[in-house]
C-alpha positions in Angstrom: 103.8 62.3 92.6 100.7 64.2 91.8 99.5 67.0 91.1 97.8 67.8 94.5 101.2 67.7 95.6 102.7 70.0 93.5 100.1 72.6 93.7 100.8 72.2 97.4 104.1 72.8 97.3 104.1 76.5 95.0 100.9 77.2 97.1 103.2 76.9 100.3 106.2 78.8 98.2 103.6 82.0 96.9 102.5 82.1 100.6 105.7 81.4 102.7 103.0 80.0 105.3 101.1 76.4 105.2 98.0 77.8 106.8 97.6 80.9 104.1 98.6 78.1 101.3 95.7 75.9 103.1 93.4 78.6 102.7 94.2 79.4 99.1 93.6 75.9 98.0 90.6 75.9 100.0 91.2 73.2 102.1 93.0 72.1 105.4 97.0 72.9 106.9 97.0 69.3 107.4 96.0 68.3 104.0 98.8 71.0 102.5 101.2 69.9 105.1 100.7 66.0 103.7 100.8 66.5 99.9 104.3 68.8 100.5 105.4 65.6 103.5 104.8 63.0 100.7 106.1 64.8 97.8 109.4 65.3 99.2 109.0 61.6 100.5 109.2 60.9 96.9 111.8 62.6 95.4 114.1 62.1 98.6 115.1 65.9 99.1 113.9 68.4 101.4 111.8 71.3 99.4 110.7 73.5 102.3 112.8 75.2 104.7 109.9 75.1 107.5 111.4 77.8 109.9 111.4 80.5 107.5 108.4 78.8 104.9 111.0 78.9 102.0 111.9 76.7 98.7 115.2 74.9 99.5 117.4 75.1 96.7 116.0 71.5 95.5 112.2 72.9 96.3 113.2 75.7 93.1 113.8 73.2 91.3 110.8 71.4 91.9 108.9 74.3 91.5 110.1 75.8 88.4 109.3 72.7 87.0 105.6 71.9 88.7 104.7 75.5 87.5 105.7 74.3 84.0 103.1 71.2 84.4 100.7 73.1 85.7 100.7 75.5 83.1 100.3 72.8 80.5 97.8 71.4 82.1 95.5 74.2 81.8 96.5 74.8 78.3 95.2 71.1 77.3 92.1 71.5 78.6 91.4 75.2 77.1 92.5 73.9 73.9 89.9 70.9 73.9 87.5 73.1 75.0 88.8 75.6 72.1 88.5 72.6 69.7 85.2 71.6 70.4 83.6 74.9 70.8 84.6 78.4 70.6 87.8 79.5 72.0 87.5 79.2 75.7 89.9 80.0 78.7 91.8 82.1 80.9 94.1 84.6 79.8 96.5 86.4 82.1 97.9 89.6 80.5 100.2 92.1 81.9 100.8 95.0 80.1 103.2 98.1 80.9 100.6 101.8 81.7 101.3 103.8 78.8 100.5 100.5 76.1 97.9 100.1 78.1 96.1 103.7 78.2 95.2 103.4 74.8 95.3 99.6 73.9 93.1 98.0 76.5 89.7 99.1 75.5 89.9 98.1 72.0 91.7 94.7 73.2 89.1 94.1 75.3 85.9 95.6 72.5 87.3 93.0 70.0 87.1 90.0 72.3 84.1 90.8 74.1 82.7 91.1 70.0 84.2 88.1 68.3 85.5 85.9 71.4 83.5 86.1 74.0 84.5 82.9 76.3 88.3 84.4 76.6 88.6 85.2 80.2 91.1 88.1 79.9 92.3 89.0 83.6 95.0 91.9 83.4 98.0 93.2 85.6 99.4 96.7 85.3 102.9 97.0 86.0 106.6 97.9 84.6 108.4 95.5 82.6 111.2 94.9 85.1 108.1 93.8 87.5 106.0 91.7 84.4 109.0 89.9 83.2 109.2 87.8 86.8 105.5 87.2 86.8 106.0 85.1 83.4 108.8 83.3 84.4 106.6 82.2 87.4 103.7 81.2 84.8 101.9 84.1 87.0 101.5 85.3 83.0 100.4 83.6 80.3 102.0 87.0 78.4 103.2 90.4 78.5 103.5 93.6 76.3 106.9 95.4 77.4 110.0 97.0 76.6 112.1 95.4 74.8 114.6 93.8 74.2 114.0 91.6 77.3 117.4 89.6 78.0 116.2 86.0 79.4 116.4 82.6 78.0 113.7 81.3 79.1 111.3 83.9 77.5 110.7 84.5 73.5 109.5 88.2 72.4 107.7 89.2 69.2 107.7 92.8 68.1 104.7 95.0 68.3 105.4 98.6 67.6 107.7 101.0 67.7 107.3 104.5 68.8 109.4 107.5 69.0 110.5 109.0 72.5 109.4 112.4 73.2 110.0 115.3 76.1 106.4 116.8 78.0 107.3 119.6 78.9 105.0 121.7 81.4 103.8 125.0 79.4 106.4 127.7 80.8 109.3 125.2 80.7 111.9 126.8 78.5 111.8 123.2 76.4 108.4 124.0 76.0 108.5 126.7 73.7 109.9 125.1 70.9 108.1 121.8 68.4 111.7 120.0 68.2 114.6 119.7 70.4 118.8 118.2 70.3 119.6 116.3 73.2 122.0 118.9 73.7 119.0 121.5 74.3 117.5 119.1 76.4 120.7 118.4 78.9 120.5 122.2 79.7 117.8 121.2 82.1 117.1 118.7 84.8 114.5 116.2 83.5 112.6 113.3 84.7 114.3 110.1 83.5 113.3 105.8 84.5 116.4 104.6 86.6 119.5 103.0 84.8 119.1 99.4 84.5 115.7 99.6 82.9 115.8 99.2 79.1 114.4 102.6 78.4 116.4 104.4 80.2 119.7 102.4 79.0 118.8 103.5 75.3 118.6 106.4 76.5 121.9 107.2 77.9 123.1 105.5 74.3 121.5 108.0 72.8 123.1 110.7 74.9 126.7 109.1 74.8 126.4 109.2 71.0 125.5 112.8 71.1 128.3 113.5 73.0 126.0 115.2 76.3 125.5 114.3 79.8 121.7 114.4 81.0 120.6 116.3 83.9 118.6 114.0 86.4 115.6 115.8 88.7 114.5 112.5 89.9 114.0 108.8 88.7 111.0 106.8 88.3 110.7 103.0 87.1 107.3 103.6 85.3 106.6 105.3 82.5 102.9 106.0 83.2 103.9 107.6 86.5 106.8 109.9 85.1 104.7 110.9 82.6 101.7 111.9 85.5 104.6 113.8 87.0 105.1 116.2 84.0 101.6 116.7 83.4 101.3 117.9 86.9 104.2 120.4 86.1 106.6 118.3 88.3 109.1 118.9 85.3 109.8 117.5 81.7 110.4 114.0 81.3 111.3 111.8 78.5 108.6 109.1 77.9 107.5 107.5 74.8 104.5 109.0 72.6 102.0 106.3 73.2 102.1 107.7 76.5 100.1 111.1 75.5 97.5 109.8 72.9 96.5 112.8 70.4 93.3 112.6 72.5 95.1 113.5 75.9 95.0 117.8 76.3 96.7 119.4 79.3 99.1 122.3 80.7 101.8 120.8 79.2 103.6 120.2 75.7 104.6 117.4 73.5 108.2 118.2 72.0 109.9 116.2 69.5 113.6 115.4 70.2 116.0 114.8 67.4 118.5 112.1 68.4 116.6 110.1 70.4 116.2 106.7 69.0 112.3 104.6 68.9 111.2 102.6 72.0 110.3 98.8 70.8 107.3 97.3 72.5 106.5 93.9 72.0 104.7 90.4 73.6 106.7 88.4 76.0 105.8 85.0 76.9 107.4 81.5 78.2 109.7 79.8 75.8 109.6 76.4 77.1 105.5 76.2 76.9 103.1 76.5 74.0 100.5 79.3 74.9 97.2 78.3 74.6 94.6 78.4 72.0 92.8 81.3 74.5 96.2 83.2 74.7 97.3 82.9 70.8 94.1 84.4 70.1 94.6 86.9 72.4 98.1 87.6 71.0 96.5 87.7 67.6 93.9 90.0 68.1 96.6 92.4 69.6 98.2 92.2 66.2 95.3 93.0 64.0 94.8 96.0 66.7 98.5 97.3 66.1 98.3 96.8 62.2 95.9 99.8 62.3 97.4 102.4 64.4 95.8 105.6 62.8 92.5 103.8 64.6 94.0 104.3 67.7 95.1 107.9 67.8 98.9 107.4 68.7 102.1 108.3 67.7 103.6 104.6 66.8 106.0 103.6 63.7 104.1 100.1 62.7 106.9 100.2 60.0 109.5 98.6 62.6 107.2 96.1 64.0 108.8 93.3 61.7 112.2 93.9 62.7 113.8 91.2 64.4 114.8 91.3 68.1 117.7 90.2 69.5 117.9 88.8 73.2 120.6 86.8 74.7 118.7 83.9 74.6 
């Protein structure tokens, strides 16, 4: 096989169609059609349901490992080019809204400075969406929530930070600096859906104290249930790098004892080594977090050494 063939056959999996794949790869259905005829030719199985443009149950197989090739093949030739000049490559980050509201622009400052052939292409989204894209080699690496449960992906802790109530001004949780969780399931309040590993450390939190939270609605994204309390929708609990000190509004930030620290922290592949491109990415990341008072939020660095533990 080679690795025409391969490309071929995820092309034809991203795109459930042999023409769209075609026209990804730049070239012709008949050349895509070919490459997929010959690799299964090869390893005597048929990949492609063609009715419905699927991955058989051998084709996942085949493609779990092609995108595993792929990826290394990348990372050999950005690591020559790392070798020989400066670090060079492509590096696809995704990176959960309310990380990325205040972390981006000195992320991206500190590469343009000191790195500037890092390619650093970037995909908003919640972990529960990110977490796939790496395990597709979509990412080279993610920040998320953690802890992230999968063994084929390692985490390293970032930050933690504590998890707060905004409350629209007028809310009765409003008028007070710090709540219990017991004040706080008086009301209906915005919450992520169950499932999610924010909102399950939430409902710890609550068992522990004994209380049963009030839902108004659920929302899987932080960024967007905190837009809904700013906008007065009602109070939701969200962590506190999601209202940098800079942020101002009709609302107010409100401390709530019980509630235990959100972990944030990078996720990438376990069964590849990143690239020189995308361990200097993750580095500079670091040496961004180890100075949080430059960056105006409410994080707990303190915790970023503590170990994580996944089921992997």
């Amino acid at each position: 096989m080679d690795l025409r063939q391969l490309q071929a056959l995820l092309a034809v999996a991203e795109h459930q169609s042999f023409s769209a794949a075609a026209r990804s790869l730049h070239t012709v259905q008949s050349n895509v059609s070919t490459h997929v005829a010959r690799l299964e030719k090869e390893v005597d199985a048929l990949l492609i349901h063609r009715p419905r443009c699927e991955l058989t149950a051998e084709g996942k197989v085949v493609a779990d490992r092609a995108r595993r090739v792929l990826a290394e093949i990348r990372s050999i030739e950005d690591d020559l080019v790392s070798i020989r000049h400066d670090v060079a490559g492509t590096v696809r980050l995704g990176i959960i809204g309310t990380a990325g509201r205040w972390l981006m622009t000195p992320l991206l400052v500190a590469l343009k400075n000191d790195h500037p052939r890092v390619d650093l292409r970037v995909i908003e989204a919640t972990t529960t969406s990110l977490i796939p894209e790496i395990l597709t080699d979509t990412l080279d690496l993610a920040i998320v929530n953690l802890p992230v449960h999968d063994p084929d992906i390692d985490t390293t802790p970032l930050f933690c930070e504590e998890r707060i109530i905004v409350a629209p001004n007028g809310h009765p949780l409003a008028s007070a600096d710090h709540v219990s969780l017991r004040d706080v399931s008086r009301y209906e309040i915005l919450l992520p859906p169950p499932g999610t590993a924010f909102r399950d450390a939430i409902d710890i939190d609550a068992e522990r104290a004994g209380v049963e939270l009030k839902v108004m609605a659920e929302v899987d994204g932080v960024r967007l249930l905190t837009s809904l309390a700013f906008q007065g929708y009602g109070p939701a609990i969200v962590p506190a790098g999601s209202t940098p000190q800079w942020l101002e509004g009709d609302w107010k930030r409100v401390w709530v004892d019980g509630l235990s620290d959100r972990q944030v922290g990078i996720a990438f592949p376990r069964r590849t080594l990143p690239s020189a491109p995308t361990r200097t990415t993750m580095e500079v990341i670091r040496q961004i977090i180890a100075h949080p008072e430059e960056i105006g939020v409410h994080i707990k660095p303190d915790a970023s050494l503590q170990p994580v533990e996944d089921d992997g």
